[in-house]
C-alpha positions in Angstrom: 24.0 86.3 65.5 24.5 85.1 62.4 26.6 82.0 62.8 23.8 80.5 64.5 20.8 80.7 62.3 21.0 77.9 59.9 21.3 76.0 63.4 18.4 77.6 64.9 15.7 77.0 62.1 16.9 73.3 62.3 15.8 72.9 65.7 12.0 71.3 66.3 10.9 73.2 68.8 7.9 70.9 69.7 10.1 68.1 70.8 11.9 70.9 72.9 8.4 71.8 74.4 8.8 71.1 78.6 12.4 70.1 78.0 15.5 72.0 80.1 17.2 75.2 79.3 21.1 75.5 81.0 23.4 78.9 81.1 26.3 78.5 80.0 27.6 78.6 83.6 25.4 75.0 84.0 22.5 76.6 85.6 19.4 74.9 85.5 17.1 78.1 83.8 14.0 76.3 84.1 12.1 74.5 81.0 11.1 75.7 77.5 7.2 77.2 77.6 7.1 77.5 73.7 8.5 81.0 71.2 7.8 84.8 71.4 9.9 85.7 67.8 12.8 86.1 68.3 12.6 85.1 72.0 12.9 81.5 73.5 10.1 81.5 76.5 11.5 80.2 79.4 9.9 79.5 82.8 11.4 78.5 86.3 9.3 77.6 89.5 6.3 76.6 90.7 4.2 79.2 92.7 6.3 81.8 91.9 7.1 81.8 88.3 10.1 83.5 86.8 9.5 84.0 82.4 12.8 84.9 80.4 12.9 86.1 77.2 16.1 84.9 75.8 17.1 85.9 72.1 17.2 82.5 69.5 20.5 84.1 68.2 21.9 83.2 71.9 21.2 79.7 71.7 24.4 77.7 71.7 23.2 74.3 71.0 20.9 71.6 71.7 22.5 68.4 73.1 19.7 65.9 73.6 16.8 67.8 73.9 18.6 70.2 76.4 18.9 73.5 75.4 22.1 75.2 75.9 22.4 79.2 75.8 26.0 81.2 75.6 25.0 83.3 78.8 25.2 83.1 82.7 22.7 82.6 85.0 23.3 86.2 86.0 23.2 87.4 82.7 19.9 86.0 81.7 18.1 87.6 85.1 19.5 90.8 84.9 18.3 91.0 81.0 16.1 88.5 80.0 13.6 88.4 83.1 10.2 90.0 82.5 6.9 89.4 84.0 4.9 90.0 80.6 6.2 89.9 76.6 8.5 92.2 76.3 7.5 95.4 73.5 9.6 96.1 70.1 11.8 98.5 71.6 12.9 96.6 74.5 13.2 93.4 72.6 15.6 95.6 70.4 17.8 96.1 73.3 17.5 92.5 74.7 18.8 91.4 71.5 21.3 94.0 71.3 23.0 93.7 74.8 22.4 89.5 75.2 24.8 89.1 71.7 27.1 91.6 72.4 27.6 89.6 76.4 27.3 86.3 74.2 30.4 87.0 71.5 32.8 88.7 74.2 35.4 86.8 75.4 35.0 84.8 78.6 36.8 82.3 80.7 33.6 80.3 81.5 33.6 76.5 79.8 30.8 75.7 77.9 28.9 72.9 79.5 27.8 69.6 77.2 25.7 67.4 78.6 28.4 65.4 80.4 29.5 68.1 82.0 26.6 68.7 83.4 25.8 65.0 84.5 29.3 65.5 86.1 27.9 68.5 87.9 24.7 66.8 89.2 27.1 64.4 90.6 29.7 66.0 92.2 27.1 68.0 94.3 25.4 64.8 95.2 28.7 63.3 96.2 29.3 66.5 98.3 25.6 65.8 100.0 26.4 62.2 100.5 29.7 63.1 101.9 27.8 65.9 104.4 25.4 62.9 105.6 28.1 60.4 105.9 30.1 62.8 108.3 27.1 63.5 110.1 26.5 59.5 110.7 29.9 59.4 111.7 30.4 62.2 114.1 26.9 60.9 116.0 28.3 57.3 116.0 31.7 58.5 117.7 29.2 60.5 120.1 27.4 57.3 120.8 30.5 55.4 121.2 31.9 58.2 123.8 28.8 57.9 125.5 28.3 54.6 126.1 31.9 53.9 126.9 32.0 56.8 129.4 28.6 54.5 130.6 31.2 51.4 130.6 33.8 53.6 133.0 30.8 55.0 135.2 29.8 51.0 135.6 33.4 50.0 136.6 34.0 52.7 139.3 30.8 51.7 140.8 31.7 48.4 141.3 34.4 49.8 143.8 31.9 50.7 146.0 33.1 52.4 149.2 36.5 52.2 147.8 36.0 54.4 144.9 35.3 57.3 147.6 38.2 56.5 149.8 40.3 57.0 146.7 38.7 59.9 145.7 39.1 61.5 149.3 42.6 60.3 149.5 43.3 61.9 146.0 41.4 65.5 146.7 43.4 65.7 149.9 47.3 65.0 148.3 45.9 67.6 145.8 44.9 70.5 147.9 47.8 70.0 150.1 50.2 70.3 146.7 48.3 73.6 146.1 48.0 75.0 149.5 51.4 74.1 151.0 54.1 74.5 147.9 55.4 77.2 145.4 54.5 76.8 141.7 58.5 76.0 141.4 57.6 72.8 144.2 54.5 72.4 142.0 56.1 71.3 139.5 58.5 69.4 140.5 55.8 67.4 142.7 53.6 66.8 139.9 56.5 65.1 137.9 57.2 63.1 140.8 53.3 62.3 141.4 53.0 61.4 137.6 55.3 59.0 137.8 54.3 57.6 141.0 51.0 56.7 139.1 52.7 55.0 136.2 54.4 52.8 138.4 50.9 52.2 140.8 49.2 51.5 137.2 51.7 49.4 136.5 50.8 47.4 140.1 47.3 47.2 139.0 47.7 45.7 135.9 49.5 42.5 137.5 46.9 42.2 140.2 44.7 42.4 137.7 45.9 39.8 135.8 46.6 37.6 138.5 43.1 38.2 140.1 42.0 36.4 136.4 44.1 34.1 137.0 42.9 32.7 140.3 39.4 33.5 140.1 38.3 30.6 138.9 39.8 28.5 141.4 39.8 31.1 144.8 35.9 31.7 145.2 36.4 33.5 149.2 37.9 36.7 150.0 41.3 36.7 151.5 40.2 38.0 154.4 37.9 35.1 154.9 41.3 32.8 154.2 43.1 34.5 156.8 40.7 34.8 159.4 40.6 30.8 159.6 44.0 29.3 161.7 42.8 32.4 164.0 39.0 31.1 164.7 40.5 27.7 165.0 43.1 28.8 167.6 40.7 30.8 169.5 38.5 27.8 169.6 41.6 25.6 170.8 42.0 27.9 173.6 38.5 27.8 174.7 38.8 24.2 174.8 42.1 24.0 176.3 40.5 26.7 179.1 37.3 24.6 179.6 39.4 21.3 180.1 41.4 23.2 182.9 38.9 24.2 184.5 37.0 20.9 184.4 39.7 19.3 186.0 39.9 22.5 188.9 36.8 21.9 189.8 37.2 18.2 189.8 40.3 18.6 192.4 38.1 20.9 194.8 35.1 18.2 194.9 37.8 15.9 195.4 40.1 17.8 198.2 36.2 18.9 200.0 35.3 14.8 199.8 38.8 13.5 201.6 38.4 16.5 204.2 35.1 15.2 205.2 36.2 11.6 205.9 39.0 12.7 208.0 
């Protein structure tokens, strides 16, 4: 291509020695290796090596020491790839079929080198986003599992209560499903919903008046209770042994005035 060759013989090649080569569809082709007239050698890899041959009159510019062609990625392998020089003939057709691809029209945008920084960092945006959800989604995980650890720890401090519940509960349940229509159902379970709203409801206020007192009520209720009883049993114990004190005393006495007469 014409249009380009002033451009071309401008460029010093030995500062472009090692440096990148991009499609015009901002694909990294690998770095410059050095000429083949009228071929730019271009290789990609490490162990397995991948050498185009891409025609000089394809070049579209060089923007910092980056060298920028006017095909796609695709475009380049499907012509350009070779694993040795390539002979007269074909390079002939290489040239021929790479300018014609190069000066159709296309609705790919040519990339500069901002466009390309751009590229680099939107796709390590889109990795740092792919590790941040990660994080997240395992710190939700932890945070279900430990409270679901927090809920285990409170149900055990009911102790045998938890299982009277529980027995209480299965029992209501099965005799819903074993002794009612799917019409009763219903109806039940609206009724049993509610009924649960209103116990939670109780809980919360014994709850909050259990925090209220425990700092000044340190003995079960039960404990509480069981007090006036003990103390009345104990009254009647006495009251029983002073009556039968003074039985005895009258029979010692009665046997003593019997014996004088």
């Amino acid at each position: 291509m014409e249009d380009n060759k002033d451009f071309v013989n401008s460029i010093n090649w030995n500062e472009l020695l090692k440096q990148d080569a991009i499609s015009i569809d901002g694909v990294n082709l690998g770095q410059v290796q050095g000429l083949f007239e009228p071929f730019v050698v271009i290789e990609k890899g490490n162990l397995s090596k991948e050498t185009y041959y891409i025609p000089k009159s394809v070049i579209e510019k060089n923007n910092q020491n980056v060298l920028y062609f006017r095909l796609t990625e695709e475009e380049i392998k499907y012509n350009c790839l070779r694993d040795s020089p390539p002979s007269e003939e074909d390079a002939r057709q290489i040239q021929i079929i790479t300018e014609r691809l190069a000066s159709s029209p296309r609705t790919i945008t040519l990339h500069s080198a901002e466009e390309e920084i751009l590229r680099k960092i939107k796709a390590a945006a889109g990795e740092l986003k792919d590790i941040t959800l990660a994080i997240t989604r395992r710190a939700k995980e932890k945070i279900e599992e430990n409270q679901a650890q927090k809920d285990a720890q409170k149900i055990s401090k009911m102790g045998e209560l938890a299982d009277t519940f529980t027995d209480s509960f299965d029992q209501v349940m099965t005799e819903i499903k074993t002794a009612h229509t799917y019409q009763e159902q219903e109806q039940i379970y609206d009724g049993f919903i509610k009924l649960l709203e209103q116990q939670r409801e109780l809980l919360l206020a014994r709850k909050e008046l259990a925090s209220k007192l425990k700092s000044s009520v340190t003995e079960p209720l039960s404990n509480r209770t069981k007090m006036p009883e003990r103390a009345k049993i104990k009254q009647n114990e006495k009251k029983t042994r002073a009556t039968s004190e003074k039985f005895t005393k009258y029979q010692v006495t009665s046997r003593i005035s019997t014996f004088e007469t």
